[in-house]
C-alpha positions, 0 to 999 in steps of 0.5 A: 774666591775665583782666580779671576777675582784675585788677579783683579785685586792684584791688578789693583793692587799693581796700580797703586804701586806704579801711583807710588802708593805703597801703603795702600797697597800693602793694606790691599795685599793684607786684605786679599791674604785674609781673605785667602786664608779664611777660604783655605786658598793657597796663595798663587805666585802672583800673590805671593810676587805682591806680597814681595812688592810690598815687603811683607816678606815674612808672609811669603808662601815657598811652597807656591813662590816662584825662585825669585820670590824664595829667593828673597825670602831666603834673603832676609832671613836672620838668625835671632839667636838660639837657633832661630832663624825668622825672615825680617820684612823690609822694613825691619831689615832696615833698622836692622840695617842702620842699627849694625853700622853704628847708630843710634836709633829712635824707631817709632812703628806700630804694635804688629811690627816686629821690633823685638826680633830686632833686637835679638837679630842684633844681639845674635850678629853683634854679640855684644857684651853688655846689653841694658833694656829698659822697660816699662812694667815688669811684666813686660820684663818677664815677657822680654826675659823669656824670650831672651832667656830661650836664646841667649842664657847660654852666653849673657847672664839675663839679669831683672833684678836689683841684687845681680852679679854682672858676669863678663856678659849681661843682658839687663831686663829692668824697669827704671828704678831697678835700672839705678841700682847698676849705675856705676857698676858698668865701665860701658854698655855696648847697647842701651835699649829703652822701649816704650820711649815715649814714657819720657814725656810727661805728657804721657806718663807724668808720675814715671817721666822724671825717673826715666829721663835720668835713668836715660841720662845716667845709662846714657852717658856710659852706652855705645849706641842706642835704640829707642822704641816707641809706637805711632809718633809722627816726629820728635820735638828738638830735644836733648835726649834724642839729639844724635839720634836718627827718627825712623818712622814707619807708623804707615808700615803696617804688617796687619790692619784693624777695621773698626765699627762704630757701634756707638753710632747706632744707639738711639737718642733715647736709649741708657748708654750703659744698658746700649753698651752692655748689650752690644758687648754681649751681642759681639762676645756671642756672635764673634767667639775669638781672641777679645780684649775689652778695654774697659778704661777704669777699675769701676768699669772692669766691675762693671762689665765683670758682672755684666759677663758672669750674669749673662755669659754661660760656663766654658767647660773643660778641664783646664778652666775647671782646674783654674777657677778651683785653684783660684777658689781654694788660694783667693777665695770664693768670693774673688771675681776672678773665680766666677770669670774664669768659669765663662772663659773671661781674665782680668788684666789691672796692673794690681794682682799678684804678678804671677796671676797675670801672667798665668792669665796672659798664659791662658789667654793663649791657648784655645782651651783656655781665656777667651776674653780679658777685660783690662784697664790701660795695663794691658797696652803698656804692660804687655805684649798681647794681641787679639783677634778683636778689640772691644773699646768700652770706654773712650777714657783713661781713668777719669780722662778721655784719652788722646788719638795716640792712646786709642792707636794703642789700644786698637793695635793689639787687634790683630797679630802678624802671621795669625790675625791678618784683619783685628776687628775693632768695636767702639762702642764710645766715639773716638778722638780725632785723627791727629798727629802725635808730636813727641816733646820731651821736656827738661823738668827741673827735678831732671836738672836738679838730679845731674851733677854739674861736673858731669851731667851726660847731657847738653845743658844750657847756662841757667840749668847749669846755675840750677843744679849748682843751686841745688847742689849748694843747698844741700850741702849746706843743709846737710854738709858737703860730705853728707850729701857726696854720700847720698847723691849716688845712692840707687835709693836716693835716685828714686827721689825727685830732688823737690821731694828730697828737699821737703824731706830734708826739711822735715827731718831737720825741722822734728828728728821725731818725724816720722812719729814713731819711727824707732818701732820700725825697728822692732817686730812687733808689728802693732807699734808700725802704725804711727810711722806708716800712717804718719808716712801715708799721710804724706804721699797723700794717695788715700792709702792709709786705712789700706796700708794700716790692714797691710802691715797687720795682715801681710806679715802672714803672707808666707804662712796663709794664702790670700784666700785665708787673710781675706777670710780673717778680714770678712769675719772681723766685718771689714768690707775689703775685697781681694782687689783691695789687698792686691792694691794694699801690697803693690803700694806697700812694697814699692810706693811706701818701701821707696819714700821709707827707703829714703827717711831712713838714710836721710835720718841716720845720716843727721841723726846717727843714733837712729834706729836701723830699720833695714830688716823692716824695709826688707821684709815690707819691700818683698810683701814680707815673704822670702826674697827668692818666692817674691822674685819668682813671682815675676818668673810666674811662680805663684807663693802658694805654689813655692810654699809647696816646693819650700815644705817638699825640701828639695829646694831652700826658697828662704835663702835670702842670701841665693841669687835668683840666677841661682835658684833657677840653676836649682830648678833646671837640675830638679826638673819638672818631672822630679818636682811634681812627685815631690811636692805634697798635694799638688793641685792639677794646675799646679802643673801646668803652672809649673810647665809655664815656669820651666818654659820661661827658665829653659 
């Protein structure tokens, strides 16, 4: 690139800031950056006066800055905590800013933007004591926690469970549900975060919205300040939940760009659709060898393309993914798709595997030797926080929906990644929807209402909402007796349970005390007679999981004596056709969906019938996939339980201690070490090791 190019690009670039045109500005300096980096050109200190001009002061160059451009960059420099020091661009500075006089923050801005470094730009200046984050998967819980762990363990116990101790100082990493179960042991939290806002809003995520409003509330009523995040919306509809809040948008503030190519636009009239896309995307993956995640929009369609990749796609060799399909192999089975991906370089990202195989994919996907392509479902945009270089947009669905303008925004966001990937190239192979502003409106639903106590609802309400939940009130005491029900309503468990849904189980219960059939053998050990009342339960959450969840409370109970690989095997010879996928999504619905509703039949049983069976044991042990409650909490931390049923038999730890903390249990790792460790664990397999150099990354 010639110097006299450059100066003209600047001087364009000069000519739309004095037309007040700052964001197109921006995006001409991110091109121009890209540019010179691709080139191995160093920025010149015009540059580098342009990338100042527009506020990208992260992007700076003080080896060729002049004194006035070091000097900002200097400026903006801020301690994140533990040591780090990172330079904020201007925008950022100006939450920042707003955020350490005092007020509450709704932040809409993209992925590549940087909100998390304010958060701990915050923490590290304001040392608050009690700092609660709401997220909204637990991956993005272990993600959030590693990063925080690394800074701030030495003052905050970092809490992502449901069974802490608060200590004088907390920092709270939870998705909503596990969020209740610290309401009411907070005097106040000095800042309530809660990223990925939008969530609120049944418009977007209509199965979790009822929960995440009342954890809001709830947090809410006791928290100093707040600071909502979410990406691209345009404005947020008059609401309740917000109201005080000041909107920050800068949905224009981009720190990367994407430029897509309508690859859809070049299928011909008579061409098969599906035989156009899978050569295209072959076609890109073969020409293009980077980062790539290829939004596949449903399950059938990650098969589909999965298939289409290991049939077509030669074997990456190295040693790291010859070890990681040979682990896969020996603890999922032969059969597992996953085996055959990880061959060719390709992951999986669904939102049902183990925790920890996600995370250890999402671990590869960052190294150059190792993933070089996940294919995902929507998971990938909501569970984590990856980026890419290039986005191949399959489908232009969301399961059997085509998704909206603020769901493809999110999608091609993660192409891109500040400071590494100025340019994400994005690949539709399917037609986009519209360009539309996305107006955020959280509505009030009446199983919200119902949930808030009319003494105090921590909430604005109007007068009909108010005789609503007096209504409700009324109704369950009379149903279940005033005592009862004072007893019941602050119950964690409970809170989990949309007040229509509590009613119809109210109901049930009091109409047959035999309901669900079988009930009592819960309370036993013998797992044959847990069929009745787990089928009678499934039959009511109506999701079609029964026939799973029958395979579930007969295979999983042997989850910490035989690794998946052999349960599947026993299933193949008994001629059962299920796959891996099948017994991933079996222990996701069973440990959380089938634990939630069983959690709340039991209390509402002993409490009408108190000579009911105590079912406790049953639900510990189903709600943890029947192994140790610390190995199922490491899976999270990215500890695989075959790898933990190692460290179990090599004596050096007690994983079976069900009445340790997890915060203690990683006290004990950091004392052993990895070194240590690894010599004493029996037949450690090579990728053992480098699973357990990923979990002592996260916990030191």
């Amino acid at each position: 690139m010639l110097e006299s190019e450059v100066f003209d690009i600047c001087y364009n670039i000069n000519e739309l800031i004095l037309n007040s045109q700052m964001d197109t500005a921006r995006t001409e300096v991110i091109k121009l950056l890209d540019r010179l980096n691709r080139e191995g050109k160093e920025y010149s200190p015009m540059v580098n006066h342009f990338i100042r001009e527009v506020g990208l002061f992260p992007y700076i160059d003080k080896n060729t800055a002049s004194w006035q451009e070091q000097a900002v960059f200097e400026a903006y420099k801020t301690d994140l905590g533990g040591g780090e020091q990172k330079t904020l661009h201007s925008a950022q500075s100006r939450v920042l800013k707003r955020l350490l006089a005092g007020d509450n923050i709704a932040l809409s801005a993209p992925t590549s933007f940087g909100k998390s470094f304010i958060i701990d730009a915050f923490i590290s200046i304001r040392k608050p004591d009690n700092v609660v984050i709401i997220v909204p998967t637990i991956a993005l819980a272990d993600e959030t926690r590693r990063r925080i762990e690394h800074k701030f363990s030495g003052m905050y116990k970092i809490i992502t469970t449901t069974d802490a101790t608060l200590r004088e100082r907390n920092i709270l990493i939870l998705p909503q549900e596990r969020s209740f179960a610290y309401v009411g042991k907070f005097e106040s939290i000095d800042m309530l975060i809660v990223d990925e806002f939008y969530k609120a809003s049944s418009s977007f995520d209509d199965s979790r919205s009822t929960s995440l409003l009342s954890a809001m509330i709830e947090l809410g009523k006791i928290a100093k300040q707040k600071y909502y995040l979410a990406p691209n919306i345009h404005n947020i509809k008059e609401n309740v939940f917000t109201k005080g809040m000041q909107f920050m948008r800068f949905t224009d503030f981009k720190t990367v760009i994407t430029m897509a190519s309508k690859v859809y636009e070049k299928m011909g009239i008579d061409e098969n659709k599906n035989d156009f896309k899978a050569t295209k995307l072959l076609d890109i993956l073969r020409k293009h060898k980077t980062k790539t995640l290829v939004y596949a929009g449903s399950y059938d369609n990650i098969n589909t393309i999965s298939k289409l990749l290991t049939n077509n796609m030669p074997n990456k060799e190295n040693d790291l993914l010859n070890n990681f399909y040979d682990w896969l192999r020996i603890n999922y089975g032969e059969s597992f798709s996953l085996c055959n991906l990880s061959r060719i370089g390709v992951g999986v990202h669904n939102g049902r595997m183990h925790r920890s195989l996600s995370q250890i994919q999402v671990k590869l996907f960052e190294l150059r030797n190792g993933i070089d392509t996940i294919v995902s479902t929507s998971s990938i945009i909501e569970g984590v926080n990856t980026q890419a270089e290039q986005v191949v947009v399959w489908s232009n669905k969301n399961g059997n929906r085509k998704f909206d303008y603020f769901t493809y925004r999110n999608i091609i966001g993660r192409a891109g990644r500040m400071l590494k990937y100025f340019v994400g190239k994005v690949y539709l192979l399917e037609e986009p929807p519209a360009q539309e502003n996305t107006i955020l409106d959280i509505e009030f639903p009446e199983d919200v209402v119902e949930m808030l106590d009319s003494e105090n609802p921590g909430v604005e309400i109007n007068d009909e909402q108010n005789n609503q939940i007096k209504e409700y009130e009324s109704y369950m005491s009379e149903t279940l007796g005033k005592d009862v029900f004072n007893k019941i309503r602050n119950n964690s468990l409970i809170k989990l349970c949309k007040p229509s849904q509590l009613r119809f189980l109210v109901g049930k219960i009091k109409e047959n005390r035999n309901w669900p059939n079988g009930f009592e053998s819960l309370a036993s050990t013998n797992s044959y007679y847990w069929r009745n009342p787990i089928s009678d339960v499934a039959d009511m959450l109506g999701d079609n999981m029964k026939g799973l969840m029958k395979i579930a409370i007969w295979k999983f109970p042997q989850n910490w004596q035989k690794s998946m690989a052999e349960i599947h095997g026993e299933l193949v010879k008994d001629g059962y056709e299920f796959s891996q996928e099948d017994l991933f999504h079996a222990e996701r619905y069973m440990s959380f969906n089938l634990c939630s509703i069983l959690n709340v039949i039991s209390i509402l049983k002993r409490l009408i019938y108190p000579d009911t069976p105590d079912i406790s044991l049953f639900l510990a042990k189903a709600a943890n996939a029947f192994l140790p409650k610390l190995v199922y909490q490491l899976e999270e931390y990215g500890l695989p339980r075959t790898l933990s049923r190692k460290i179990q038999n090599s004596g050096l730890i007690d994983l079976e201690n069900d009445e340790m903390e997890v915060s203690d249990i990683i006290e004990e790792f950091k004392k052993i070490g990895y070194d240590k460790l690894t010599e004493s664990i029996q037949d450690i397999h090579q990728f053992e090791k480098f699973i357990l150099k990923y979990f002592y990354s996260g916990i030191s």
